[in-house]
C-alpha positions as CSV (number, residue, x, y, z in Angstrom):
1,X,0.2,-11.3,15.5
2,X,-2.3,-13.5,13.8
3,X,-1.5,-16.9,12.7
4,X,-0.3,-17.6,8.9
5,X,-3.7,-18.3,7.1
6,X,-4.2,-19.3,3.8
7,X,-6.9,-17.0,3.5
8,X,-5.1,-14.0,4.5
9,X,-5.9,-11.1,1.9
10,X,-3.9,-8.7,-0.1
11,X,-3.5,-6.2,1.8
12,X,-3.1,-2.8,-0.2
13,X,-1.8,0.5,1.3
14,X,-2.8,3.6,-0.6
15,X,-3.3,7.2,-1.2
16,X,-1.7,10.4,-2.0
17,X,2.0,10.7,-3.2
18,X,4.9,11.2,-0.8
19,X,2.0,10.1,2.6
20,X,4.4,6.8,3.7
21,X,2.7,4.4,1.7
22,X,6.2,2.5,1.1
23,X,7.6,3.0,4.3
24,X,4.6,1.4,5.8
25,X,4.6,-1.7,3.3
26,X,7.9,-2.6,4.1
27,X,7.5,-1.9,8.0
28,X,4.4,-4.6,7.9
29,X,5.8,-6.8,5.8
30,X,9.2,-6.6,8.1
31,X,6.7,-6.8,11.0
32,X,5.4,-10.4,10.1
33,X,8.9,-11.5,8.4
34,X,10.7,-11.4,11.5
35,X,7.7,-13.8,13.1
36,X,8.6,-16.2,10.2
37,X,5.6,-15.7,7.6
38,X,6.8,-15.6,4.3
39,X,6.3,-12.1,3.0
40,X,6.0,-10.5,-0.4
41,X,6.2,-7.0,-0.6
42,X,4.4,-5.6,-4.3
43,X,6.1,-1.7,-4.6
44,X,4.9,0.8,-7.0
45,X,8.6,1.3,-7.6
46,X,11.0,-0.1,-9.7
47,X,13.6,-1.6,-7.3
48,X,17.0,0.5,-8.5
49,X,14.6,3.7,-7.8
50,X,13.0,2.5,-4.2
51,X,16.6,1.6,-3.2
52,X,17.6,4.7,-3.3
53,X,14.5,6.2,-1.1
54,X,14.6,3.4,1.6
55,X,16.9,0.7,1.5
56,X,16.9,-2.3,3.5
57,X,20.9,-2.9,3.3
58,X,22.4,-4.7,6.3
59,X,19.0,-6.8,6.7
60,X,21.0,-10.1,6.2
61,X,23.3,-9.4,9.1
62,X,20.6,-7.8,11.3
63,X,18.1,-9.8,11.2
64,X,18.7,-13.4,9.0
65,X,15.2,-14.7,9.8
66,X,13.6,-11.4,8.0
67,X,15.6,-11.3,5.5
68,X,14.8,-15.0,4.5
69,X,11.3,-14.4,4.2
70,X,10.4,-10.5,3.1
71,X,10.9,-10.5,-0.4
72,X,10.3,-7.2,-2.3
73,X,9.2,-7.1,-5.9
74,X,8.0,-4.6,-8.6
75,X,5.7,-5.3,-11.3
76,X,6.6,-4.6,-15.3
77,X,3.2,-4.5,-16.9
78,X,5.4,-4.4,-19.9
79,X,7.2,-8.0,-19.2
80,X,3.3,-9.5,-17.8
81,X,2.4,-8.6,-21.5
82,X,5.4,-10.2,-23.1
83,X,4.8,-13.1,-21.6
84,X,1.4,-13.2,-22.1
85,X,1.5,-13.0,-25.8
86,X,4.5,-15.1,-26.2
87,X,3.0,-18.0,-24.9
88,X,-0.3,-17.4,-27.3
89,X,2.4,-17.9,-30.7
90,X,3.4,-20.9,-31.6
91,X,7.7,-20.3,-32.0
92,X,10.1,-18.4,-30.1
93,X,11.0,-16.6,-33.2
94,X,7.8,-15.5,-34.3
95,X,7.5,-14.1,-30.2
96,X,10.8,-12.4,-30.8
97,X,9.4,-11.1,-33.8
98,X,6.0,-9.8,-33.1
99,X,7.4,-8.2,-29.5
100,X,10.2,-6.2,-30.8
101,X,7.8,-4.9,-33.9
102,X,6.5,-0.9,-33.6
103,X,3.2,-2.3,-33.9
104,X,3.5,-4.4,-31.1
105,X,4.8,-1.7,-28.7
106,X,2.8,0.8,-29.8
107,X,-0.2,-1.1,-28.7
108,X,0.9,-1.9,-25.8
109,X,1.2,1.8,-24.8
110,X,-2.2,3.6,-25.8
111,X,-4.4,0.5,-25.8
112,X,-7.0,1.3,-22.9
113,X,-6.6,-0.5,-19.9
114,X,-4.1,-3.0,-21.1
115,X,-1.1,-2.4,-18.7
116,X,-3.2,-2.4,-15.5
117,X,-4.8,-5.6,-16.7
118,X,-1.3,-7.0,-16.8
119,X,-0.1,-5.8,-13.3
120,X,-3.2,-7.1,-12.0
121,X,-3.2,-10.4,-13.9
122,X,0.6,-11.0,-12.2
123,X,-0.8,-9.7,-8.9
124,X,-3.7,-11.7,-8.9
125,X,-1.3,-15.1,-9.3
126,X,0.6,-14.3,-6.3
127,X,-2.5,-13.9,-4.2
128,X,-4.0,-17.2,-5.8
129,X,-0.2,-19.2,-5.6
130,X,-0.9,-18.6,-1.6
131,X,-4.5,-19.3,-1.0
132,X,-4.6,-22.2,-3.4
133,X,-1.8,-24.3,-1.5
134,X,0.4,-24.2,-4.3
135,X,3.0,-26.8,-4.1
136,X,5.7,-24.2,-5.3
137,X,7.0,-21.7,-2.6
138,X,4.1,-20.1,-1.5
139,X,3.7,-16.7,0.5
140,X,2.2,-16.0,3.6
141,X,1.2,-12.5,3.1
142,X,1.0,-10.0,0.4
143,X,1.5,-6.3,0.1
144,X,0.8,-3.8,-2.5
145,X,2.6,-0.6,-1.9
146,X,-0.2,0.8,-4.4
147,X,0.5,4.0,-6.9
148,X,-0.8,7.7,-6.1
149,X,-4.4,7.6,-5.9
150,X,-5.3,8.4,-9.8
151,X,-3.6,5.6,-10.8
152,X,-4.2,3.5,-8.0
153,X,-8.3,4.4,-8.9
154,X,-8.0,3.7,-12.6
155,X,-6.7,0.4,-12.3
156,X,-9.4,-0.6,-9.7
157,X,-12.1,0.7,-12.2
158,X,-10.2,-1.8,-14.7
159,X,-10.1,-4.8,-12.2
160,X,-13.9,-4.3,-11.9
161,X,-14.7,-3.6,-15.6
162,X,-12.9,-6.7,-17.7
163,X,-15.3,-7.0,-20.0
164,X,-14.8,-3.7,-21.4
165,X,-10.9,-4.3,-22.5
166,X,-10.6,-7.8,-22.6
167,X,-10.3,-9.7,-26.1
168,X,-7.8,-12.7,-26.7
169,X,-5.7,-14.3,-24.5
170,X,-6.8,-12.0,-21.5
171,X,-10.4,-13.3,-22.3
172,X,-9.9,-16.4,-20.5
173,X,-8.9,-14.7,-17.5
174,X,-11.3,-12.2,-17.3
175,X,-13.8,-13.7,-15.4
176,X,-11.4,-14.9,-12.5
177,X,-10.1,-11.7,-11.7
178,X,-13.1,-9.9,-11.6
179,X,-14.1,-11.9,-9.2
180,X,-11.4,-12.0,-6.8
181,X,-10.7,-7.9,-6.9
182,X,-14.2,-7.8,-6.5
183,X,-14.4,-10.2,-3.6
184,X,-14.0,-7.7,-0.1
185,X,-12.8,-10.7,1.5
186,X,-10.1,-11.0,-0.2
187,X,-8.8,-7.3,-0.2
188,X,-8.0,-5.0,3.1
189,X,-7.7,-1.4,1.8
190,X,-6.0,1.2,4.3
191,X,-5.8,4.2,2.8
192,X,-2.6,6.4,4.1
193,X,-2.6,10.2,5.0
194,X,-0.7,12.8,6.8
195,X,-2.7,15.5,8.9
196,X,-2.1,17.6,6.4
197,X,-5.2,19.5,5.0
198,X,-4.2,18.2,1.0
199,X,-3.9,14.7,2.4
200,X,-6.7,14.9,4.5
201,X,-9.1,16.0,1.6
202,X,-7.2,13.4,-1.0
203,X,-7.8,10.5,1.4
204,X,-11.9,11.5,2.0
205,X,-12.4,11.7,-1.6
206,X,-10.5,8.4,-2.0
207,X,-12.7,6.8,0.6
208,X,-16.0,7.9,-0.9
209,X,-14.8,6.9,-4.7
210,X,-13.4,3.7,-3.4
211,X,-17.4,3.3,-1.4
212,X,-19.7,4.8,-3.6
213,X,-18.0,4.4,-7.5
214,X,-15.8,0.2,-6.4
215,X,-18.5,-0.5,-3.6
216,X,-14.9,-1.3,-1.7
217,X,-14.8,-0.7,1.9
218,X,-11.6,0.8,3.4
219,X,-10.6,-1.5,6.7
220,X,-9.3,1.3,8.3
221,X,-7.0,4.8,7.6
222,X,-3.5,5.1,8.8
223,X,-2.8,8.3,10.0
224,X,1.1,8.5,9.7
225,X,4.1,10.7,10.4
226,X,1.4,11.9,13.4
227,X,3.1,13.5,17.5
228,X,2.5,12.1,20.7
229,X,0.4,14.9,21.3
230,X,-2.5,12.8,19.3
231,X,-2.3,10.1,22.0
232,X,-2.3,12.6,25.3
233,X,-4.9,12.7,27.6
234,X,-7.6,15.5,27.9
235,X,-6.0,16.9,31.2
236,X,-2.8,17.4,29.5
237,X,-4.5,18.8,26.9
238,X,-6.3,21.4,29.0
239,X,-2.8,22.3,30.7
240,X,-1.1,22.9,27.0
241,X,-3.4,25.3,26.0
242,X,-2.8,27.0,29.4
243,X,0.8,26.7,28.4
244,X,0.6,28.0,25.0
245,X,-1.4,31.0,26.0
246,X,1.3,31.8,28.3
247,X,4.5,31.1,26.0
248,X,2.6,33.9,23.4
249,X,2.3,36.2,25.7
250,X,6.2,36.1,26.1
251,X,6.8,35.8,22.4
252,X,8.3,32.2,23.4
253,X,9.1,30.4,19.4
254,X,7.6,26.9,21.5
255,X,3.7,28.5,21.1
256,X,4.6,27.2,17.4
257,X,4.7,24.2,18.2
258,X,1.9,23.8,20.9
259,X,0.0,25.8,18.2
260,X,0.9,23.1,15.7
261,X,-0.3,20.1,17.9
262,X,-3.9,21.7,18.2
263,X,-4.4,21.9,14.7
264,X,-3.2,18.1,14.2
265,X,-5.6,17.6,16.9
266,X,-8.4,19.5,15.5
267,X,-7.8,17.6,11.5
268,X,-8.0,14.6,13.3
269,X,-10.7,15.4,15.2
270,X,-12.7,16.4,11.5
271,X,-11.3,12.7,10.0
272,X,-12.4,10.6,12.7
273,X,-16.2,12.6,12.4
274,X,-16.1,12.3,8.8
275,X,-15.2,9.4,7.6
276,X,-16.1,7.0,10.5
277,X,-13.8,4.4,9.8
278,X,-10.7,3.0,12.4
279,X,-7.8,5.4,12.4
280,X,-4.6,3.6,13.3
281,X,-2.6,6.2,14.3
282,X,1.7,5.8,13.2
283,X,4.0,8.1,15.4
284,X,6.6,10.0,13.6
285,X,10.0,8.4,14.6
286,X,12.2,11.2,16.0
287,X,15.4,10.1,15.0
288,X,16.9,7.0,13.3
289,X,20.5,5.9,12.5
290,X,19.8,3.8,9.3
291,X,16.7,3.3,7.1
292,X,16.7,-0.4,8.9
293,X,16.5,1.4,12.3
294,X,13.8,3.5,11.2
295,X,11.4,0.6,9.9
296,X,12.4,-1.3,12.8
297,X,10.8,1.5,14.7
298,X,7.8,1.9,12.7
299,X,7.3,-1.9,12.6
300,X,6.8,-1.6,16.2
301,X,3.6,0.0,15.6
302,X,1.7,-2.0,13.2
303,X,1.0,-4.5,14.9
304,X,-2.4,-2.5,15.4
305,X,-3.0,-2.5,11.5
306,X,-5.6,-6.0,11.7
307,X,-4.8,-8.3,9.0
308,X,-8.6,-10.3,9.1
309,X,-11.2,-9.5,6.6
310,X,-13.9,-10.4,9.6
């Protein structure tokens, strides 16, 4: 595991909907957490809604020195904006005012680019309250368990076009966070993808928007939920096709499955050639007896994922 650096960069896991993207956020940031980095987990869900999905209940008990430093936490674009504009009026009661007018809440919801410039804005702090040796808790590592990739695109495009929305109080900060979400060093993007065929084709038309539209370079592709078949060597290979052949003739229901391990072969055989980039590969867990247990599992495996810019 690498030493806690203060120029460790956000780290983002993205892609298509329902691919792991959370289960993998929390498994890292569990990963490092147990080593003693402090850890802060950014998830595209609210809290009350990710607790139901994956819950990290009993963490306390099992593992204290996690639990004291992974903290998980979901962004409000809503709230970022609240505060935002309170602090630019000069009472509490003409704050309360202007954010509980229609006006006010109607703008917030159809102005262009507005809500992704908050969540940014608030992300953006936490990266800067750790590489700026903050004298207020600081974290070691951050994690943004980013939205499905349309979203997840859009608010890139923002990060890298301030100028375009930015008017007012946010024009002070414009400047700032275009450059750091334009700075590679300071982002490590892994997109996240199943062998599936949709996921495969959603995650090579993320990488080339992300290369050719952000000029952002992913740092690798986690291939997740993937068998041990992936990792086998070529001899063993050789003597499951033999196998297969054999359990068809006899009508066996196991040529399914053989059958399915040569086409997750064969997809990541086309990923690898196409997009040229590392594939870390994450091994679906075959049975767990809590969420904990499962990301304790899948933890086990990221220490692959490399956490330095260089």
């Amino acid at each position: 595991m690498p030493p806690a650096s203060t120029q460790t960069p956000l780290v983002i896991f993205c892609g298509k909907g329902g691919v792991g993207k959370t289960t993998l956020s929390l498994s890292l940031g569990l990963l490092h957490a147990k080593g003693g980095r402090k850890v802060v987990v950014v998830s595209s869900h609210p809290l009350a809604e990710l607790a139901v999905s994956i819950s990290l209940d009993g963490l306390k008990e099992a593992d204290p020195i996690a639990a004291a430093n992974l903290f998980v936490i979901h962004i409000e674009p809503r709230q970022v904006l609240a505060g935002i504009f309170a602090g630019q009026l000069p009472s509490k009661l003409l704050a309360r005012t202007v954010l509980s007018s229609k006006i006010y809440r109607s703008l917030i919801e159809v102005a262009p680019g507005l809500k992704e410039i908050a969540f940014l804005s608030r992300l953006h702090e936490l990266a800067a309250r750790r590489a700026e040796g903050d004298p207020q808790p600081h974290f070691d590592l951050l994690l943004w368990d980013a939205p499905a990739t349309g979203h997840f695109l859009e608010t890139l495009r923002v990060s890298q076009q301030f100028e375009t929305y930015l008017s007012g109080p946010f024009s002070a900060r414009g400047k700032e966070l275009q450059r750091f979400f334009s700075e590679r060093s300071n982002l490590l993007l892994f997109p996240v993808t199943t062998l599936e065929e949709m996921a495969i084709e959603e995650t090579m038309e993320l990488c080339g928007k992300l290369q050719k539209e952000l000029r952002m370079a992913p740092a690798g592709i986690a291939c997740n939920l993937v068998s041990p078949m992936l990792s086998a060597p070529e001899q063993a290979l050789q003597e499951t096709a033999a196998w297969s052949a054999l359990l068809k003739e006899q009508g066996a229901d196991l040529a399914f499955v053989l059958d399915r391990h040569r086409i997750e072969r064969e997809r990541f055989a086309g990923l690898r050639s196409s997009l040229r980039l590392p594939l870390h590969l994450i091994h679906r867990v075959p049975s767990w007896k809590s969420d904990l247990e499962l990301l304790a599992a899948i933890s086990a495996q990221m220490r692959q994922i490399p956490l330095d810019p260089r």
